[in-house]
C-alpha positions as CSV (number, residue, x, y, z in Angstrom):
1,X,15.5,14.6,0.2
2,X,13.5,16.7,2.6
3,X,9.9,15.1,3.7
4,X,7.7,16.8,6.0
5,X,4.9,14.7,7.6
6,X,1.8,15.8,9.8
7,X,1.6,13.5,12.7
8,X,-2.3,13.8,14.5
9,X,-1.9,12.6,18.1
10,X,-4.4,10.3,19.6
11,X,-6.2,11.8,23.2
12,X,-3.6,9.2,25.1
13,X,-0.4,10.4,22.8
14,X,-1.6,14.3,23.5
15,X,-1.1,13.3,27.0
16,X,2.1,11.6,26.7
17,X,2.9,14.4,24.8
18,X,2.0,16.8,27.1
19,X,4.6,15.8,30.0
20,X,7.7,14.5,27.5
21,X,8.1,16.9,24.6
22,X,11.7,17.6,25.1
23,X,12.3,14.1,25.7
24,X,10.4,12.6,22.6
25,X,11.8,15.1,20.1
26,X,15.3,14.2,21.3
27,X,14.8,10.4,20.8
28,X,13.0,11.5,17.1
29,X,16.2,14.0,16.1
30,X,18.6,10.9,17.6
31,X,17.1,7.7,16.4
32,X,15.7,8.8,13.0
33,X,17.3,12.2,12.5
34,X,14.2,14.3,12.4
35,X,13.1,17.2,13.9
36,X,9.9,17.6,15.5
37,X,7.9,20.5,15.6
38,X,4.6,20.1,18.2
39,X,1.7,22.2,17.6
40,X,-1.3,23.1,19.5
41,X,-0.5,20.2,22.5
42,X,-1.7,22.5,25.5
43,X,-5.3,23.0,23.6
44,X,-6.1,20.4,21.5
45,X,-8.9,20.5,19.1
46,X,-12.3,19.3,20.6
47,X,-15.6,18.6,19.1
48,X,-19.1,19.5,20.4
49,X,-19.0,16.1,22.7
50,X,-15.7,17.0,24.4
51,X,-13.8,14.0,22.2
52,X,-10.3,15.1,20.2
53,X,-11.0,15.4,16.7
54,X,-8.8,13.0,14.4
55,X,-8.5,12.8,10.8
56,X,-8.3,9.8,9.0
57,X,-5.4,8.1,9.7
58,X,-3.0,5.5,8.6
59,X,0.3,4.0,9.7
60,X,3.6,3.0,7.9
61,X,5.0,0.0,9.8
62,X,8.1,-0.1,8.1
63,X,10.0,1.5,6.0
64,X,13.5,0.9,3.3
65,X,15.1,2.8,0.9
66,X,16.5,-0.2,-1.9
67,X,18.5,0.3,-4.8
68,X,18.4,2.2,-7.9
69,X,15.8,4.8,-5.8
70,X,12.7,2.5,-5.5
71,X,11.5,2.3,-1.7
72,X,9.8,-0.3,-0.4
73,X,7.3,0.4,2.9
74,X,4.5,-1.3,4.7
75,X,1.1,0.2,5.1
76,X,-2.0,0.0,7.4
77,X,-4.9,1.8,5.3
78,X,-8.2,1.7,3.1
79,X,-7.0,2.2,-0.5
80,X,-10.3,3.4,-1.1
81,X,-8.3,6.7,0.8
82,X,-5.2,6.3,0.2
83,X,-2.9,8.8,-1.6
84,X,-1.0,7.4,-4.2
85,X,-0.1,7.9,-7.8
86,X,-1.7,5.0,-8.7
87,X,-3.7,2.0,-6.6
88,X,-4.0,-1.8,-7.4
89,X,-6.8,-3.1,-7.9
90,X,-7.3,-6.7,-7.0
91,X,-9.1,-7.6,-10.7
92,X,-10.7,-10.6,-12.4
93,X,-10.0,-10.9,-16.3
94,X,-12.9,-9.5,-16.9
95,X,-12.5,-6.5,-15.2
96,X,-16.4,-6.9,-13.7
97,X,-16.0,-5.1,-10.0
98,X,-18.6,-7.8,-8.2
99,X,-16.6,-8.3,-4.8
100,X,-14.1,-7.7,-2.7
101,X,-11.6,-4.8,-3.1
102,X,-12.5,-4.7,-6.4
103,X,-16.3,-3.5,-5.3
104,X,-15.1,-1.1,-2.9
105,X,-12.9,0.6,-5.1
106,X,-15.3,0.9,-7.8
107,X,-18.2,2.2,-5.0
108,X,-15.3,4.5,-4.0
109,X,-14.5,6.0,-7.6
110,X,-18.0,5.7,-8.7
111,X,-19.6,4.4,-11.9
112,X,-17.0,5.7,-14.2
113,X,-14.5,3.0,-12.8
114,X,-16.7,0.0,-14.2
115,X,-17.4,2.2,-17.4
116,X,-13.9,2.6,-17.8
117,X,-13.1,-0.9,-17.1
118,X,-16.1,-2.5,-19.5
119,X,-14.7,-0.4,-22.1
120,X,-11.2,-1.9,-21.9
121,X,-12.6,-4.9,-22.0
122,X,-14.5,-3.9,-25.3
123,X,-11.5,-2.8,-27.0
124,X,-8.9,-5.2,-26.1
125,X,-10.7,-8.3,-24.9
126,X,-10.4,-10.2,-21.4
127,X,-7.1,-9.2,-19.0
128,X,-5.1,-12.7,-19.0
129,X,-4.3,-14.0,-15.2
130,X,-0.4,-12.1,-14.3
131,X,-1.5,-9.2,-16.4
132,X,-3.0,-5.6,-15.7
133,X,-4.8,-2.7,-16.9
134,X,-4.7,1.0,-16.3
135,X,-7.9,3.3,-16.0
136,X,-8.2,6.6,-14.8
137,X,-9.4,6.5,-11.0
138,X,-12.6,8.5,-10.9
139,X,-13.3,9.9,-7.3
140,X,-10.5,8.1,-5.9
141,X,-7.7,10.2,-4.5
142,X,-5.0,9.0,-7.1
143,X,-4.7,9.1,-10.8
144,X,-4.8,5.8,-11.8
145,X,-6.2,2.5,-10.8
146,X,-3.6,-0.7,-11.9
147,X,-6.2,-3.4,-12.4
148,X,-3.7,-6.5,-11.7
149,X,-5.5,-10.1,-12.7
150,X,-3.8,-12.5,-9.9
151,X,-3.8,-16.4,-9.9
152,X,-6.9,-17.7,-8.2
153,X,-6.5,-21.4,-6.1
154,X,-8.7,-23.7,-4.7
155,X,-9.5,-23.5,-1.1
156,X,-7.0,-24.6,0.8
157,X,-4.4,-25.2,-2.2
158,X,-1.9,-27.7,-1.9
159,X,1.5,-27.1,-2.0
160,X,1.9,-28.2,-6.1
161,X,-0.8,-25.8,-6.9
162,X,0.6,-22.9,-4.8
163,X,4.0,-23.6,-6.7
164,X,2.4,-23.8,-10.5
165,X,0.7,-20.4,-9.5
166,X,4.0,-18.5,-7.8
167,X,4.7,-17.6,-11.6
168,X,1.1,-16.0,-12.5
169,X,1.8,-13.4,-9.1
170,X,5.5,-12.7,-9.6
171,X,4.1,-11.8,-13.5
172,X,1.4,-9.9,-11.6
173,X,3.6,-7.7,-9.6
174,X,6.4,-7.5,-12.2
175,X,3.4,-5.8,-14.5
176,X,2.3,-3.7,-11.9
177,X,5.3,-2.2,-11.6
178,X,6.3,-2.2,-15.0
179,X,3.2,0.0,-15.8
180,X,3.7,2.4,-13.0
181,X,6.9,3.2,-14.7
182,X,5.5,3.4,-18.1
183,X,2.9,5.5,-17.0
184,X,5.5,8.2,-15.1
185,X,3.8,7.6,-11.7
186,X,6.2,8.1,-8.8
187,X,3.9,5.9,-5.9
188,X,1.8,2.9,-5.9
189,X,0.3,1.0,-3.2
190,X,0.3,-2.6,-3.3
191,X,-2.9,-4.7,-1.8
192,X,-1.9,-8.6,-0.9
193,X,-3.1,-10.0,-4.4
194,X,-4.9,-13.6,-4.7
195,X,-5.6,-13.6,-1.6
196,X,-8.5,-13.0,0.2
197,X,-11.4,-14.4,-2.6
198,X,-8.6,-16.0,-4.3
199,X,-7.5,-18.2,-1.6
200,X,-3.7,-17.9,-1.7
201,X,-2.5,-18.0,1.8
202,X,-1.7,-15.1,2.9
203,X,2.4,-15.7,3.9
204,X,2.9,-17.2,0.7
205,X,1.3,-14.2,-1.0
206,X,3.2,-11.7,1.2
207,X,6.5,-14.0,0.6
208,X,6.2,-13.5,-3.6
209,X,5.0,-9.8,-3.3
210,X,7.5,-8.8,-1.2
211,X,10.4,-10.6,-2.8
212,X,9.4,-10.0,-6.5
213,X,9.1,-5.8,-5.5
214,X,13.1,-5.9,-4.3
215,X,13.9,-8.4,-7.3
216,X,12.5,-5.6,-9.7
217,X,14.4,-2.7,-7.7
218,X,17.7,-4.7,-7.7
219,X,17.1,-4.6,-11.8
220,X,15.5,-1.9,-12.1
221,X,17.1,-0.3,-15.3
222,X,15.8,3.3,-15.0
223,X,17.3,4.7,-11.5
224,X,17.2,8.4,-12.2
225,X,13.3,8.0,-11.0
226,X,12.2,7.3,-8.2
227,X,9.0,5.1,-7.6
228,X,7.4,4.4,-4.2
229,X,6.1,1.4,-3.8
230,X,4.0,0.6,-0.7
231,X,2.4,-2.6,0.4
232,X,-1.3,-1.4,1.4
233,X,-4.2,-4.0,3.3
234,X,-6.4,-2.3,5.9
235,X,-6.3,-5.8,7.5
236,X,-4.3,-6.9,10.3
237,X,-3.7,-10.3,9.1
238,X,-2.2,-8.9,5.6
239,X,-0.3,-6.0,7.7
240,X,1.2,-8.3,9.8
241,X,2.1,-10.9,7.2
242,X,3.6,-8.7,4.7
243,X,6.0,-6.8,8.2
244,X,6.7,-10.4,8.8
245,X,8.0,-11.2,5.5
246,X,9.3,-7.4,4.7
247,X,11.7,-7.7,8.0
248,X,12.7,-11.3,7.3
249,X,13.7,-9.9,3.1
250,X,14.9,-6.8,4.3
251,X,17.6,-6.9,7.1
252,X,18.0,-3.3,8.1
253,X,14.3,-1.7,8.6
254,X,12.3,1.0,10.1
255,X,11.8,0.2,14.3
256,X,9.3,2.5,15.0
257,X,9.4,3.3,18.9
258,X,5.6,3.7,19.1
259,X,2.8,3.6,16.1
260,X,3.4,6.6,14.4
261,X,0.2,8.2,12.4
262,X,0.1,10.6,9.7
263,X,-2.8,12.5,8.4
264,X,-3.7,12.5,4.8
């Protein structure tokens, strides 16, 4: 499958840039196999104050094709931006956006996400922890928002209470993904659940999310479709836990020379 990708260079990387294009497109067509076409290098776009413009960015650390066509990849961005089919929501079983992810979303979409939400609630009654609902996404730049109910712990959990909740998050995940299929969606992005107000610690977190995502490609019954699913925190904490955990799972990865950015 053909992608093309827009890559917005930073005022230091238009400099670098500048003096190595031959070189850099070389290492790009013989490390990953693409070819790079650079634009506009020798007069880059400048504002009013004499600074490069850049659009909003975001950065894939890593990146895996696994079987039965669901890819698995690592993300650095605000899912209040992000472009996805569909985005998780990090949800209590009420669905009542009060904090957190869940409040910026909802800021994000605008009212009609907690209308939407409330009325789910009214019709079917609270969202049980390892379970999730859909709504539509309102202003957000996807179709869908996955509200996904993980397990809340105590502050700093001990280790018999982190194991009685693994379950609740692999059921958590397992349902994300199961409705992103149901619902014909073809990306999602992934935000490190229960953690964060939920106090599960973040490499544990990243350890279930990561491994439950393979365990449900590996299975996955329907591999005529594709589904994209990318692990999403716009923290460096998360970003770096769930790489961590990602390169440890996955043996063969993405090594990305230098950060690479891509516009939306």
């Amino acid at each position: 499958m053909n992608t093309k990708a827009n890559i917005p260079l930073t005022k230091e990387g238009i400099e670098i840039v500048k003096n190595s294009q031959q070189a850099l497109c070389t290492v790009l067509k013989g490390k990953f196999g693409c070819t790079a076409v650079i634009h506009n290098v020798d007069v880059p776009t400048t504002s009013s104050s004499g600074s490069v413009n850049l659009t909003t960015m975001f950065e894939m650390k890593y990146c895996k094709q696994v079987v039965n066509g669901l890819k698995i990849s690592v993300w650095k961005d605000d899912l209040t931006v992000h472009k996805a089919d569909a985005v998780v929501n990090a949800a209590n079983e009420y669905l009542s956006h009060g904090g957190g992810l869940a409040l910026a979303l909802s800021k994000a979409g605008g009212p009609q996400i907690q209308q939407m939400s409330d009325q789910v609630i009214h019709l079917h009654g609270r969202v049980p922890t390892g379970q999730a609902a859909v709504t539509l996404a309102g202003n957000l730049p996807c179709k869908r928002i996955i509200h996904a109910v993980g397990p809340c712990v105590s502050r700093n959990p001990a280790q018999s209470e982190l194991d009685m909740a693994r379950p609740l998050l692999e059921k958590a995940i397992w349902t994300i993904l199961q409705l992103s299929e149901y619902n014909n969606l073809q990306s999602v992005a992934i935000p490190a659940l229960s953690s964060g107000l939920y106090n599960f610690p973040l490499r544990f977190c990243a350890d279930i999310i990561v491994k439950t995502v393979k365990m449900f490609g590996d299975m996955r019954t329907a591999p005529g479709r594709s589904l994209d699913v990318r692990l999403v925190n716009n923290d460096d904490p998360s970003v770096l836990e769930m790489s961590d955990v990602f390169y440890v799972v996955h043996t063969t990865f993405l090594s990305l020379i230098m950060p690479i950015f891509i516009s939306h």
